[in-house]
N, CA, C and O atoms as a printed pandas DataFrame, in Angstrom:
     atom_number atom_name residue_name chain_id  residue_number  x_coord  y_coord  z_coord
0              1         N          UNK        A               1    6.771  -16.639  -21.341
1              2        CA          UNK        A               1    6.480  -16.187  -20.002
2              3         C          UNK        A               1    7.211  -17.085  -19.018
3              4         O          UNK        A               1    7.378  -18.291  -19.203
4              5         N          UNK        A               2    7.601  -16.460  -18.041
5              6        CA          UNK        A               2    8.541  -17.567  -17.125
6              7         C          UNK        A               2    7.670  -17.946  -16.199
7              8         O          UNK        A               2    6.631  -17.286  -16.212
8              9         N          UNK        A               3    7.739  -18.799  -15.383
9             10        CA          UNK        A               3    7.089  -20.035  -14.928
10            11         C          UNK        A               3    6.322  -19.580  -13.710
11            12         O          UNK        A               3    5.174  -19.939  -13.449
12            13         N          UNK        A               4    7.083  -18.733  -12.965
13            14        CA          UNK        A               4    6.117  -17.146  -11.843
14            15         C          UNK        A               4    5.516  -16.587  -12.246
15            16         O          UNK        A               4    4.441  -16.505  -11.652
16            17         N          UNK        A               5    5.639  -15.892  -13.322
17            18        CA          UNK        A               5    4.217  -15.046  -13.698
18            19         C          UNK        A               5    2.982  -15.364  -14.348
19            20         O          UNK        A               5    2.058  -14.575  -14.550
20            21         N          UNK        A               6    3.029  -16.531  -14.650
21            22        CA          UNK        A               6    1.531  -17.418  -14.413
22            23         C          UNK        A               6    0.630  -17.418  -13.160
23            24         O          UNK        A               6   -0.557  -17.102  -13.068
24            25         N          UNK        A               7    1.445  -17.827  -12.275
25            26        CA          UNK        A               7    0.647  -17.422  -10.988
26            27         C          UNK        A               7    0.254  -16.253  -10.624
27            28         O          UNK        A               7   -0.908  -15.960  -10.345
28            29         N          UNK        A               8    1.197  -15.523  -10.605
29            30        CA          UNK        A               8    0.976  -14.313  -10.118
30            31         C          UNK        A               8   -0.173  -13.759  -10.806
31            32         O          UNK        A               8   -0.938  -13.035  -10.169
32            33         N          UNK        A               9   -0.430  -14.060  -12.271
33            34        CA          UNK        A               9   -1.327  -13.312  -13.186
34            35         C          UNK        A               9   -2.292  -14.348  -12.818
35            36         O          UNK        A               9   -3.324  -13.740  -13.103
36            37         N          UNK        A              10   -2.711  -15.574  -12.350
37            38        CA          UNK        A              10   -3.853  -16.130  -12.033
38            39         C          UNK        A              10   -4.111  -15.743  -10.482
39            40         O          UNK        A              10   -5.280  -15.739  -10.096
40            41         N          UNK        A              11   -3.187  -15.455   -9.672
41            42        CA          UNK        A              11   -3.495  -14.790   -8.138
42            43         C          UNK        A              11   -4.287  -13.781   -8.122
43            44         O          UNK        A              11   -5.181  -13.562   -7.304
44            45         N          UNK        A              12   -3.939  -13.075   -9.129
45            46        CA          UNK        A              12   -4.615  -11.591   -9.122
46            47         C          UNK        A              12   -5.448  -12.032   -9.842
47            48         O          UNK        A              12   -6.369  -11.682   -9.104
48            49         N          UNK        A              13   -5.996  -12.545  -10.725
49            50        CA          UNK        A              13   -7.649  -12.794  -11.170
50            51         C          UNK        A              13   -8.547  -13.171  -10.184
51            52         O          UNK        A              13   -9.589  -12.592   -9.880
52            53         N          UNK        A              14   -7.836  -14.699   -9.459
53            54        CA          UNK        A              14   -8.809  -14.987   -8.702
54            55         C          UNK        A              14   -9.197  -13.927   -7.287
55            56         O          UNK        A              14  -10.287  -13.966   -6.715
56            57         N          UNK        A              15   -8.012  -12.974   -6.883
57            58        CA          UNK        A              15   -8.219  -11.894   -6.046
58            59         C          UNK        A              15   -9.307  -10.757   -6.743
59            60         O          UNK        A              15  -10.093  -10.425   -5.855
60            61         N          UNK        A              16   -9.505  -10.310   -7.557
61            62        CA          UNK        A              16   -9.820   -9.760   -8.606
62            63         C          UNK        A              16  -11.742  -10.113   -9.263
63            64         O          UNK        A              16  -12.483   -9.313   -9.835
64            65         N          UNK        A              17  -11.993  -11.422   -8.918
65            66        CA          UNK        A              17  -13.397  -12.034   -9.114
66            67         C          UNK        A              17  -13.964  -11.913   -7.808
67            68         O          UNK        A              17  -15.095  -11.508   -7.539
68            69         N          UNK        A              18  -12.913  -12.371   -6.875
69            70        CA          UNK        A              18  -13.796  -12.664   -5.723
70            71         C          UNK        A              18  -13.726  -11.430   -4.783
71            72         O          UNK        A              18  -13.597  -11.525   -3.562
72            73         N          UNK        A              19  -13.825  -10.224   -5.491
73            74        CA          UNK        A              19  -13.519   -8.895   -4.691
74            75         C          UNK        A              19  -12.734   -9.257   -3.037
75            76         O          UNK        A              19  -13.390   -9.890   -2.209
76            77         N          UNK        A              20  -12.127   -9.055   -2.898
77            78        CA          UNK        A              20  -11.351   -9.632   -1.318
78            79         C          UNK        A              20  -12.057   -8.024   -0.736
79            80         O          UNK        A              20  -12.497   -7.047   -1.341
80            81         N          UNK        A              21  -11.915   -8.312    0.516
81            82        CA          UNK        A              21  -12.113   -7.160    1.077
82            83         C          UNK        A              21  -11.039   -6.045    1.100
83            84         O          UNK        A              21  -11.540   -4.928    1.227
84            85         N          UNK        A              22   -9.914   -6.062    1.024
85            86        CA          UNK        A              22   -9.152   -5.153    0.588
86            87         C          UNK        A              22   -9.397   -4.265   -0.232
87            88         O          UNK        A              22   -9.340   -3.059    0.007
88            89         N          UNK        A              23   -9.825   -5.000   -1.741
89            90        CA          UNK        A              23   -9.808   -3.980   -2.963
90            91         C          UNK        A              23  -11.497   -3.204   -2.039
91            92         O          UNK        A              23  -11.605   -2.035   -1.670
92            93         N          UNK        A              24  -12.295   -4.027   -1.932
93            94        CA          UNK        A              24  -13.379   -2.721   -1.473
94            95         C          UNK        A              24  -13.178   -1.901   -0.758
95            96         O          UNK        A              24  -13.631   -0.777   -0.976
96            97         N          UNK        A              25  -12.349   -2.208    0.462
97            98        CA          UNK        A              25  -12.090   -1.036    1.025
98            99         C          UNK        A              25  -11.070    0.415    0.506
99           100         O          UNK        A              25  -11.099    1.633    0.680
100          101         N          UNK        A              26  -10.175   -0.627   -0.241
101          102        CA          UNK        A              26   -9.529    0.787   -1.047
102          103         C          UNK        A              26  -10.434    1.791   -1.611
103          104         O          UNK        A              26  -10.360    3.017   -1.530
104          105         N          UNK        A              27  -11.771    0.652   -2.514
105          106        CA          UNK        A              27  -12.744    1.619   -3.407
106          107         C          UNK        A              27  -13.680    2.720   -2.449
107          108         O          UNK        A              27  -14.263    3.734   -2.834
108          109         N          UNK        A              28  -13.598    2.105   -0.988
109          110        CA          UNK        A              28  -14.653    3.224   -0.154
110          111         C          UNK        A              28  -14.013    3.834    0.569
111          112         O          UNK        A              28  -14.703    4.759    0.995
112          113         N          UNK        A              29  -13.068    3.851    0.963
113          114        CA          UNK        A              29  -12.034    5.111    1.429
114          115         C          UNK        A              29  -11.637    5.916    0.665
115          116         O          UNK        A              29  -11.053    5.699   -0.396
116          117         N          UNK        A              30  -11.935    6.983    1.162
117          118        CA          UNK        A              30  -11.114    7.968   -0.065
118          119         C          UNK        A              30   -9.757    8.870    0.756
119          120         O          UNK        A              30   -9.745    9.961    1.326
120          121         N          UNK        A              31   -8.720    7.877    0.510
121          122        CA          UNK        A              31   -7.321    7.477    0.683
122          123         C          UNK        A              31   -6.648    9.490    0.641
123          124         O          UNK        A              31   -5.870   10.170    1.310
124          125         N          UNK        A              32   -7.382    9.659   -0.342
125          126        CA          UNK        A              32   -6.320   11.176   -0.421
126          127         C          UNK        A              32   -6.321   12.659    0.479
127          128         O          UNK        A              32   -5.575   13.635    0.563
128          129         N          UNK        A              33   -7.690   12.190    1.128
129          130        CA          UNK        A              33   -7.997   12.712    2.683
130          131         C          UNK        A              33   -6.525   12.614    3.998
131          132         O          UNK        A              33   -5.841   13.260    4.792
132          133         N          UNK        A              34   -6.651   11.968    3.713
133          134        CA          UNK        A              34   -5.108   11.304    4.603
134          135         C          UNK        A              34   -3.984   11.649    4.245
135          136         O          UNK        A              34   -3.414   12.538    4.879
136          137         N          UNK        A              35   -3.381   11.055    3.163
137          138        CA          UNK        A              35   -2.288   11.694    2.643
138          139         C          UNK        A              35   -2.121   12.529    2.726
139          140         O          UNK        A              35   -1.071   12.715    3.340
140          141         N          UNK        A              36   -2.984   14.073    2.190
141          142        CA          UNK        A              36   -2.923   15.629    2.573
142          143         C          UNK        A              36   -2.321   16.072    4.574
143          144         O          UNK        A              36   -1.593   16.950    5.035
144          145         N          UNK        A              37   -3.117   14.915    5.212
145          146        CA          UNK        A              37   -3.052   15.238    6.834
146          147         C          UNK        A              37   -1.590   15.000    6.977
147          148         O          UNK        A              37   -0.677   15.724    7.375
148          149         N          UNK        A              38   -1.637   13.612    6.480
149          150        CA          UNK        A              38    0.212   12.735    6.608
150          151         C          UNK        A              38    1.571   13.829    5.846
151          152         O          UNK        A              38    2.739   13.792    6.233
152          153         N          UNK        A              39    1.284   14.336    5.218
153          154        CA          UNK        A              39    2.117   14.651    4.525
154          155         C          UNK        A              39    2.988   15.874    5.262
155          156         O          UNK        A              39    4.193   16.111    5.186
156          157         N          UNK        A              40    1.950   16.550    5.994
157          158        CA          UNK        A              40    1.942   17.575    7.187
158          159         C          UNK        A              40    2.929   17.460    8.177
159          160         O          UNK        A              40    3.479   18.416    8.724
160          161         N          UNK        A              41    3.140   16.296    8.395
161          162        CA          UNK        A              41    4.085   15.582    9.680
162          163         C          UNK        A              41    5.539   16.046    9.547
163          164         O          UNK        A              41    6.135   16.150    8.475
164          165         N          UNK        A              42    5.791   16.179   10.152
165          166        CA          UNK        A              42    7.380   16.340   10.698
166          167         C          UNK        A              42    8.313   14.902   10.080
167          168         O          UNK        A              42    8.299   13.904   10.801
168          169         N          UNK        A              43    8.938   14.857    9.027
169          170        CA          UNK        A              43    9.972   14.258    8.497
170          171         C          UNK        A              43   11.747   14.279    8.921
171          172         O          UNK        A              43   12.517   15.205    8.663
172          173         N          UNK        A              44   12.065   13.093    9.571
173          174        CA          UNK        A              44   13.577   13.068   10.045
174          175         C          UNK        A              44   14.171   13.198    9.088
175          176         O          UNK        A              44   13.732   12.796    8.011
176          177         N          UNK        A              45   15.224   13.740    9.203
177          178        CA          UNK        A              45   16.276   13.942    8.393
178          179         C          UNK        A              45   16.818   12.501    8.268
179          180         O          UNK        A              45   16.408   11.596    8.996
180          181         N          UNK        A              46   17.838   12.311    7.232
181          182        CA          UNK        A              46   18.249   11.402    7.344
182          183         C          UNK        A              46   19.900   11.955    7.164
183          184         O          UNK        A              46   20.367   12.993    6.695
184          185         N          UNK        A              47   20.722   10.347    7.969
185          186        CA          UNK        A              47   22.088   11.427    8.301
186          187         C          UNK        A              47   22.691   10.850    6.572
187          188         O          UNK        A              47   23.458   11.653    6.040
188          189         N          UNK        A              48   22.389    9.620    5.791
189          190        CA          UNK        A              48   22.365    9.360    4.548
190          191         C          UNK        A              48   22.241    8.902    3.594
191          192         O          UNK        A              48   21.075    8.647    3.898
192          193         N          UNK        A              49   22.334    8.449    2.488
193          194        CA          UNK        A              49   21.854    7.712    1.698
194          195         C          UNK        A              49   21.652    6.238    1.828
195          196         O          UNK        A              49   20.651    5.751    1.304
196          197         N          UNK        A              50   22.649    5.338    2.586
197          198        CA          UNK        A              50   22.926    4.237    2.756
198          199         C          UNK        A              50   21.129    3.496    3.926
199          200         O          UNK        A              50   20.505    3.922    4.898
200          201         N          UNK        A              51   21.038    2.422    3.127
201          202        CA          UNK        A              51   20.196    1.762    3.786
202          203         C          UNK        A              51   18.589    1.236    2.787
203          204         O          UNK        A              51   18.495    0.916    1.602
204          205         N          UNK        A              52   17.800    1.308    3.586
205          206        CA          UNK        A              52   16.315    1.194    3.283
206          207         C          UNK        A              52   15.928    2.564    2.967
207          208         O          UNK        A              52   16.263    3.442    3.762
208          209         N          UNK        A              53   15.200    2.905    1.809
209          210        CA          UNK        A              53   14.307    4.175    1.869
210          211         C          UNK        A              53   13.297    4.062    2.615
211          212         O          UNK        A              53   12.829    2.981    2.971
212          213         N          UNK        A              54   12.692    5.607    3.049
213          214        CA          UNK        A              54   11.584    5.306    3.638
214          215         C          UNK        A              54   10.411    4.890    3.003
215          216         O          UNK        A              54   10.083    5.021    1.823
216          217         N          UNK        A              55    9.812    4.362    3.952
217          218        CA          UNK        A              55    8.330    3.757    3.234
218          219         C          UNK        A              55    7.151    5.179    3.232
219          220         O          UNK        A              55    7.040    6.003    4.141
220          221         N          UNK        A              56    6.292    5.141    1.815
221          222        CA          UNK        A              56    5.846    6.558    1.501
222          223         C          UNK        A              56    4.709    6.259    3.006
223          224         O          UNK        A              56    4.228    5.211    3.438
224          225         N          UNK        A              57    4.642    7.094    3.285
225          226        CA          UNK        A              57    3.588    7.322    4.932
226          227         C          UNK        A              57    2.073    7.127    4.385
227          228         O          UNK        A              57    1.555    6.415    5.244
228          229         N          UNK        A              58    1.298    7.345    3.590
229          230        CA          UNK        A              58   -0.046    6.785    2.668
230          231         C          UNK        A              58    0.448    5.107    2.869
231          232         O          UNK        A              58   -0.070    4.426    3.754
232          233         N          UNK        A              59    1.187    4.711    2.217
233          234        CA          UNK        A              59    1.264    3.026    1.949
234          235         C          UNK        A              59    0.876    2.506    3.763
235          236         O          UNK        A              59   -0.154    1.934    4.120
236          237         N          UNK        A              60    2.004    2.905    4.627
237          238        CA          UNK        A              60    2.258    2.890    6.154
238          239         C          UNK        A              60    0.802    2.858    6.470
239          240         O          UNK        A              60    0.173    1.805    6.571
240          241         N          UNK        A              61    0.237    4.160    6.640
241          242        CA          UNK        A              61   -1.153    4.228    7.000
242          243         C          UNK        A              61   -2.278    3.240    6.438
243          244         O          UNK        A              61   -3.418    3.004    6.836
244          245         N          UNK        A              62   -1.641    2.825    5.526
245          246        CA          UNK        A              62   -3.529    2.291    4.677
246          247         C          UNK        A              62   -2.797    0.266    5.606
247          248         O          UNK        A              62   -3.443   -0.769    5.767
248          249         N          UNK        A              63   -1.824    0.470    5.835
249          250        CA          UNK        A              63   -1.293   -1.174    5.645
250          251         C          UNK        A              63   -1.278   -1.333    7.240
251          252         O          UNK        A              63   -1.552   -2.456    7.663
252          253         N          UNK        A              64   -0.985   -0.326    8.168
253          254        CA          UNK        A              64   -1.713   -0.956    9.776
254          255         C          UNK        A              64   -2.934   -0.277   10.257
255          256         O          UNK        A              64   -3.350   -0.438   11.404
256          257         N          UNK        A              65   -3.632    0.644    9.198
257          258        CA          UNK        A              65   -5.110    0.758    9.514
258          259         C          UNK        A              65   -6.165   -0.340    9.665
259          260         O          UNK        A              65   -7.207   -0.485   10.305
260          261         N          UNK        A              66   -5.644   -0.846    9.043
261          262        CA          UNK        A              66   -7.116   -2.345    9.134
262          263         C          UNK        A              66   -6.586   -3.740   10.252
263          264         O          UNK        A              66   -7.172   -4.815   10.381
264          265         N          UNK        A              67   -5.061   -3.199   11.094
265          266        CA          UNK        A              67   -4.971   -4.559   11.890
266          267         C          UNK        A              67   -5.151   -3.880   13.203
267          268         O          UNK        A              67   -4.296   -3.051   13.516
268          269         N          UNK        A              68   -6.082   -4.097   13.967
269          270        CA          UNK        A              68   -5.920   -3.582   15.429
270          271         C          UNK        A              68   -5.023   -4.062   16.226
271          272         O          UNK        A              68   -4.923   -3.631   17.375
């Protein structure tokens, strides 16, 4: 195992015991309510391949829903 994924695999335990509030809120939202609404939206074209993909609009939503 290389010398990062020790941590990473002990980050996520200790995230993982001590329920963070994140994972609960994932478990009490029910996330796929949204997605169905989001998905609805009007999508830009893009003029082409070159660059950043877009970010899926579910991830977007769930990641500045909880910062006012």
């Amino acid at each position: 195992m290389a010398k990062g994924f020790g941590r990473v695999k002990r980050r996520r335990e200790n995230l993982e015991t001590s329920m963070d509030r994140l994972s609960v809120l994932d478990t009490l939202i029910p996330w796929n309510i949204f997605g169905k609404s989001l998905a609805q939206l009007e999508t830009k074209e893009r003029k082409s391949r070159a660059g950043r993909k877009p970010i899926d609009r579910l991830q977007l939503f769930k990641s500045i829903s909880f910062f006012p």
